[in-house]
C-alpha positions, 0 to 999 in steps of 0.5 A, a space after each residue: 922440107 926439114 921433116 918429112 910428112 907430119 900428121 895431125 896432132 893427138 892427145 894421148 887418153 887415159 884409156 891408153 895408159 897402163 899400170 906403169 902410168 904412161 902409155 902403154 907400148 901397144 898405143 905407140 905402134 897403134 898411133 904410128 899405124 893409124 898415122 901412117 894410114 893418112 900418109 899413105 892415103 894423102 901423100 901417095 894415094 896407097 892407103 884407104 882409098 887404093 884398097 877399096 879402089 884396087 882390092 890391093 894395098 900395104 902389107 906390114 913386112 917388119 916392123 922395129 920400135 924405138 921407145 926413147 921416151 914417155 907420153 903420158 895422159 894428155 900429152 900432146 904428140 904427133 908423128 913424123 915420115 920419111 920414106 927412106 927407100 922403095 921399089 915396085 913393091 915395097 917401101 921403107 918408112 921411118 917415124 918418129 914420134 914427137 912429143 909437142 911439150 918439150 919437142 922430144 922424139 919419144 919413140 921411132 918406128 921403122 917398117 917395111 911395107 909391100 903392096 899385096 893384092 887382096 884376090 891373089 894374096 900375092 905381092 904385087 907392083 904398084 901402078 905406074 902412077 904410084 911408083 912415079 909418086 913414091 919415087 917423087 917422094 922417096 927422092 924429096 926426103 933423101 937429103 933429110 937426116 934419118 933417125 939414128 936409130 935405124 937400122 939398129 940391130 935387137 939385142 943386149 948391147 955388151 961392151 
């Protein structure tokens, strides 16, 4: 595996463009959200289905977007996981999303998500099943290149 997890492929609609005439900054982190979801759900077994299971499930902690790049009406896109690091709580989840036309990464999310029960409203350890699959596929992405962007810090770059 190259590039960790990727998602269905979706075409942007003209309802998500704004008056700048390429989608607006909002239907990005919707895109990444709804996207990610999936992976939780299939590659984890943490998303949907856990929280009607388990009255528990990922909380967004942080999240930092990178956009780099435009998508317009009709393009075609998908996204792209890693997940970077993990414990018994949390995670650590780089995306970056692809534009298929020219295969340019027109934007990276980086999140932190951490496991909270719905009763308590409380973070909480994932079962034991779960922290055994999260580290499985913590340790299969390790050796993938990561997203420069990264870990960039927020603010005017000066020289």
């Amino acid at each position: 595996m190259t590039h960790g997890v990727t998602s269905e492929i979706r075409q942007v609609p003209e309802a998500w463009i704004d008056y700048n005439g390429h989608m607006n900054l909002a239907y990005y982190v919707m895109a990444f959200d709804e996207a990610l979801d999936v992976m939780l759900d299939e590659e984890l077994g943490i998303g949907p289905s856990f929280v009607k299971a388990c009255n528990a499930g990922p909380f967004a902690l942080q999240n930092h977007v990178h956009y780099l790049g435009e998508l317009l009406a009709g393009d075609e896109f998908l996204c792209r996981f890693l997940l970077l690091d993990s414990d018994a709580k949390r995670l650590h989840i780089a995306g970056s999303m692809i534009k298929l036309k020219d295969q340019t990464t027109v934007c990276v999310m980086e999140q932190v998500l951490m496991n909270v029960d719905h009763g308590t409203r409380r973070s909480a350890p994932y079962p034991a099943d779960i922290q055994t699959r999260i580290a499985a596929l913590a340790a299969e992405h390790k050796p993938i290149a990561r997203p420069a962007e990264i870990g960039r810090p927020i603010g005017l770059m000066r020289r």
